[in-house]
DRENPAKOL-679601 format. One line per 4 residues: number of its first residue (from 0); their letters; for each residue x, z, y negated of C-alpha. Coordinates in Angstrom, 3 decimals. Layout:
BEGIN
NUM) A) X,Z,Y | ...
END
This chain:
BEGIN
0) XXXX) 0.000,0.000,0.000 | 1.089,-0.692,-3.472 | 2.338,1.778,-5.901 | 0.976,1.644,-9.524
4) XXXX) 3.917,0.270,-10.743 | 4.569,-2.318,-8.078 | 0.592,-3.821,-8.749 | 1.409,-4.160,-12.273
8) XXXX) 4.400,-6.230,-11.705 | 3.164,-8.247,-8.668 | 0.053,-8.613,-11.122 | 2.602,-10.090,-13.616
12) XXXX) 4.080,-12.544,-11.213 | 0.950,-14.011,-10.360 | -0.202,-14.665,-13.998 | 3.233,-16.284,-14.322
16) XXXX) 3.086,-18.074,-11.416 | -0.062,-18.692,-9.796 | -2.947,-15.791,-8.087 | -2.404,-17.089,-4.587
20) XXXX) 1.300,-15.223,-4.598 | 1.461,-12.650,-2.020 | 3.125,-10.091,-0.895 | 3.746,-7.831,2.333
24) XXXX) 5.729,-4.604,3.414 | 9.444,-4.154,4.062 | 11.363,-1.865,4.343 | 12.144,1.917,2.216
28) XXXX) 8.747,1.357,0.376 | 9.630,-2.014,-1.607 | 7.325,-5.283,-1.116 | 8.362,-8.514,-0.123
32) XXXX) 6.597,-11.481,-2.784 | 6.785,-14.694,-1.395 | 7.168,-17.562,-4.082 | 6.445,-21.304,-4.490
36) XXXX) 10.263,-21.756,-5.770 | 12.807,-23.316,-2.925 | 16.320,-22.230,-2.489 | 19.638,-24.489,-1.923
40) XXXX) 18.404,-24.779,2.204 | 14.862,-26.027,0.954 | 13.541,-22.064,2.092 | 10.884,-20.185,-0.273
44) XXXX) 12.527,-17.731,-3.115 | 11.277,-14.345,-1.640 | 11.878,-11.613,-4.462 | 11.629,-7.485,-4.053
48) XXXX) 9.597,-4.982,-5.670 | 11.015,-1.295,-4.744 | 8.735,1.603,-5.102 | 10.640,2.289,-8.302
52) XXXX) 9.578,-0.569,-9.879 | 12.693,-2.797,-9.808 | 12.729,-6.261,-8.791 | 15.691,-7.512,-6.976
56) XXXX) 17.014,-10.330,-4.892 | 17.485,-8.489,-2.016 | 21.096,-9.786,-2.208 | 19.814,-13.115,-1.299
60) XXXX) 21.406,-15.429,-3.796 | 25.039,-13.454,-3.922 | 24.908,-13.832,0.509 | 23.818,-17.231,0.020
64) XXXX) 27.027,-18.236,-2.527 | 29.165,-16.347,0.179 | 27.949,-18.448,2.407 | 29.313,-21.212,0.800
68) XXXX) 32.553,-19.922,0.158 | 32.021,-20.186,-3.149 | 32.534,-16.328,-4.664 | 35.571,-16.413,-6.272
72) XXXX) 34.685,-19.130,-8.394 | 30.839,-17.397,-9.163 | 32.723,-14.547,-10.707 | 34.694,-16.568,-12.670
76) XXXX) 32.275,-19.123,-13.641 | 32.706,-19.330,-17.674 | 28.971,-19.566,-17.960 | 27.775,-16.888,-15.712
80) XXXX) 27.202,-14.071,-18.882 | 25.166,-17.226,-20.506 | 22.974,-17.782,-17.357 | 22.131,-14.405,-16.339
84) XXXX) 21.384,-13.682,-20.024 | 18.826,-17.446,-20.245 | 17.111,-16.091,-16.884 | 17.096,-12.406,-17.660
88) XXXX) 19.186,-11.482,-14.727 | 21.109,-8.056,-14.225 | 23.457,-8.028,-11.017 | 25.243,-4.777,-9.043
92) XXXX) 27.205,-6.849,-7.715 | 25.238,-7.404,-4.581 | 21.533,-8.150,-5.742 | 20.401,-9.917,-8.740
96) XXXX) 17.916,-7.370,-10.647 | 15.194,-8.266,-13.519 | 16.406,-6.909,-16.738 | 15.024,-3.622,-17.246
100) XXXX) 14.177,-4.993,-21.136 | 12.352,-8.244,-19.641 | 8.508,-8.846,-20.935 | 5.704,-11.042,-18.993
104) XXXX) 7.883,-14.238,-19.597 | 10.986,-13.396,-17.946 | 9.125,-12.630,-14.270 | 8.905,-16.832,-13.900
108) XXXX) 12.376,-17.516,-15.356 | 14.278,-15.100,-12.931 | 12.819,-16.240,-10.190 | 13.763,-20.126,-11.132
112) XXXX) 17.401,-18.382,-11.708 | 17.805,-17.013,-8.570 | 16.305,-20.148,-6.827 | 19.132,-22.538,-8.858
116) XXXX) 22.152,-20.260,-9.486 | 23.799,-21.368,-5.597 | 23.433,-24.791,-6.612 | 25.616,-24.846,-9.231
120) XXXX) 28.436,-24.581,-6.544 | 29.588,-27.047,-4.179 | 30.020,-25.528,-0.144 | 33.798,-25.101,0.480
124) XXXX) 34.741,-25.655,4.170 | 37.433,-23.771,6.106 | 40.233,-26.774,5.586 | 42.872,-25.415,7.384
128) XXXX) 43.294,-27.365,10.425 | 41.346,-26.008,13.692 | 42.938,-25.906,16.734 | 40.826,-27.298,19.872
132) XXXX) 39.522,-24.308,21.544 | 36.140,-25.484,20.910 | 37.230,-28.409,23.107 | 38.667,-26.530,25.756
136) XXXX) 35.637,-23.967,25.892 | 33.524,-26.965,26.719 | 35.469,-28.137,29.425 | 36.124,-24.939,31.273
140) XXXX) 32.366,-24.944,30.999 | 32.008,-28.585,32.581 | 34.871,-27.690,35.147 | 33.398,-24.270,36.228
144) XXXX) 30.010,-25.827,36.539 | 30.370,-28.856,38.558 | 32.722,-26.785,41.094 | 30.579,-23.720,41.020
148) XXXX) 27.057,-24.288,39.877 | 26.449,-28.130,40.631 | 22.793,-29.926,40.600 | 21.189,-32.054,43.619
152) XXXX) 22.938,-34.849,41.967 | 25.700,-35.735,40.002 | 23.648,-36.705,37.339 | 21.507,-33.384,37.144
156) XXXX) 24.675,-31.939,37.132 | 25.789,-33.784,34.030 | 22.486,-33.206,32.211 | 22.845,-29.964,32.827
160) XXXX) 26.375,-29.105,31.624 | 25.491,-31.406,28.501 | 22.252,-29.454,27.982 | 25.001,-26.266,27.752
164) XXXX) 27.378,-27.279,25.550 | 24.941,-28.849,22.673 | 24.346,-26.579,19.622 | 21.077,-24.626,19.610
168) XXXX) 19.420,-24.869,15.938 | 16.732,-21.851,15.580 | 14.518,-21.571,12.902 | 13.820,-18.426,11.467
172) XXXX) 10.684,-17.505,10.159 | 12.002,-17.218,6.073 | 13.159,-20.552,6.581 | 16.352,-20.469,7.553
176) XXXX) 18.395,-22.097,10.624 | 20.471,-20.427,12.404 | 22.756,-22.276,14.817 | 24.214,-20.982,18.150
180) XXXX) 27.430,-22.986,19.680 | 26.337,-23.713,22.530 | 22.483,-23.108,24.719 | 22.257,-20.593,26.910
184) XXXX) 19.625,-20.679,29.229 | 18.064,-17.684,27.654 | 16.867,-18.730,24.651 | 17.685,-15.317,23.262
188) XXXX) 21.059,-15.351,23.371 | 23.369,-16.643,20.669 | 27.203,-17.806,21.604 | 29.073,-18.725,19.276
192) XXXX) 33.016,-20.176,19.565 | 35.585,-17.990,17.588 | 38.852,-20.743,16.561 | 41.403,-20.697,14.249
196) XXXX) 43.307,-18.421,15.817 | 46.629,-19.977,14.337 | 44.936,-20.308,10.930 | 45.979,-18.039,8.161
200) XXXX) 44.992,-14.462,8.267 | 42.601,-14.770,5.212 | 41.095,-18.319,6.956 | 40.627,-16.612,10.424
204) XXXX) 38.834,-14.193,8.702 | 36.644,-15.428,6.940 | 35.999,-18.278,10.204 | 34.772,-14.618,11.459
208) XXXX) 32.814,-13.963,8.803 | 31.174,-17.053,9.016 | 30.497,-17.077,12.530 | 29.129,-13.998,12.792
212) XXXX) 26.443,-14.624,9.943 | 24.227,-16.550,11.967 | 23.841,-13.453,14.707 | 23.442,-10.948,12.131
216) XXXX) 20.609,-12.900,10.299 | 18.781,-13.563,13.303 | 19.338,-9.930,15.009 | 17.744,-8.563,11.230
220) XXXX) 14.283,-10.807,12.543 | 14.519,-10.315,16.262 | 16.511,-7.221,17.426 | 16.468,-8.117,21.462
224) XXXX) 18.894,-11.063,20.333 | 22.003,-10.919,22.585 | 24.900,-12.390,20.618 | 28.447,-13.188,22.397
228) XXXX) 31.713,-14.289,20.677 | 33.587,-16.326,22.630 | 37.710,-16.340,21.603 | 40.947,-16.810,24.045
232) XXXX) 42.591,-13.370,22.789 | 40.706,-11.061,20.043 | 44.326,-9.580,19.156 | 45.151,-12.944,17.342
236) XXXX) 42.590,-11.830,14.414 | 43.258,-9.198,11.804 | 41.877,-5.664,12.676 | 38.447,-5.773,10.170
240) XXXX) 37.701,-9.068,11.644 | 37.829,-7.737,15.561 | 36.147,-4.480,14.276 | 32.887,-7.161,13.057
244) XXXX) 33.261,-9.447,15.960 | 32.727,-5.820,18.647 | 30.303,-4.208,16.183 | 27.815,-7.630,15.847
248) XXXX) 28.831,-9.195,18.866 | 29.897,-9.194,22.687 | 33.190,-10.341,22.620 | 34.291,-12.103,26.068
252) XXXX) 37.778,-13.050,26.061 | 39.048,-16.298,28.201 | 42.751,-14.779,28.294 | 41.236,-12.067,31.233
256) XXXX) 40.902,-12.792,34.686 | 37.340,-12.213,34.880 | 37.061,-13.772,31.634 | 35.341,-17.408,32.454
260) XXXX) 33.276,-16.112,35.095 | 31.550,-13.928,32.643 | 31.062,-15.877,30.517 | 29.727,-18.881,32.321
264) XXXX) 27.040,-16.195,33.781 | 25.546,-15.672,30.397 | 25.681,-19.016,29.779 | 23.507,-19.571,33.187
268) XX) 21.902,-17.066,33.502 | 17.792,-16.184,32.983
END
């Protein structure tokens, strides 16, 4: 149930906006308000109402320019003071916030500010060069299969080892897509292929970081989500990243003897 506070501003919202805008529950008190505005990915702008009264981001917009690997230059961006100012934006540092001095007009502009600030920055790919343990993954899969787990025919076979090692795109219900490496036969589980190991510390990390995004946001809407990590030796990454890969993840590692049997079980397995 709504606070007084929280009607008046999701009352505000919808005279900015339209009277159809809704909102439901979450978490600690706050409500979720579910806008007409798309982000970056083409997903509704969701904004936050906490039973104090402030309206937030949720941290949407600063995970979504992390995402792109595009931080460091948002906190130096020469017009950032400029923007947040136009679109009456306060930030923590991790959400964006409504200016506590905002009137009726400012509800509609921060939400269009939140919903264009990440595309003012262009996605920056991990460029240092990858080694091929994606590769190899996929053929010990192919190799352990065919010997151990083969179909009536060689073709089923091939079907089948091909149906394992495609990606797995899942939708999530905000919007979002989250993609697992390869597609376990339970479509619950998430396994995702941890490279770079020769990469620079700061690359391999934040290869990590990346990689272990897409568990996290789909664990946050379905908690019985199994995710595994998949790397040759979790020693060859610095300590925070193996302390995120064990917390979020079930890290199998290919170096151990029992290592590829494992993990071709949870690949197979119902």
């Amino acid at each position: 149930m709504l606070n007084p506070e929280q009607q008046r501003h999701l009352e505000r919202i919808q005279k900015a906006i339209c009277e159809s805008v809704t909102s439901y529950d979450v978490t600690k008190g706050a409500i979720c308000v579910t806008t007409p505005f798309l982000d970056w990915k083409g997903a509704p702008v969701e904004i936050f109402i906490t039973s104090e009264g402030r309206i937030t981001d949720g941290g949407d917009t600063i995970g979504q320019i992390k995402a792109l690997r595009a931080k460091e230059e948002f906190d130096s961006w020469p017009f950032l003071l400029d923007f947040f100012s136009k679109y009456c934006i306060d930030s923590d540092g991790i959400r964006m916030i409504l200016s506590k001095d905002s009137d009726e007009n400012c509800y509609l502009r921060f939400i269009q500010g939140i919903s264009r600030l990440p595309g003012f920055f262009e996605p920056k790919p991990i460029t240092t060069l990858s080694d091929r343990f994606p590769e190899t993954v996929k053929n010990i899969i192919i190799e352990i299969v065919e010997k151990k787990h083969p179909k009536d025919t060689p073709k089923k076979t091939v079907e089948f080892t091909t149906s394992l090692i495609k990606p797995r795109e899942v939708i999530l219900k905000r919007g979002y897509s989250v993609i697992s490496d390869l597609s376990p036969i339970r479509e619950s589980r998430m396994i995702e292929i941890i490279s770079h190991a020769k990469a620079t510390k700061s690359d391999r990390a934040q290869h990590v970081r990346a990689k272990v995004f897409n568990p996290v946001l789909w664990k946050l809407e379905n908690p019985k989500v199994e995710a595994f990590s998949i790397l040759h030796d979790i020693a060859d990454y610095p300590p925070d990243s193996r302390q995120l890969l064990r917390h979020e993840t079930e890290v199998i590692e290919l170096r151990k003897e029992t290592g590829k049997d494992k993990f071709i079980e949870i690949l197979i397995s119902r």
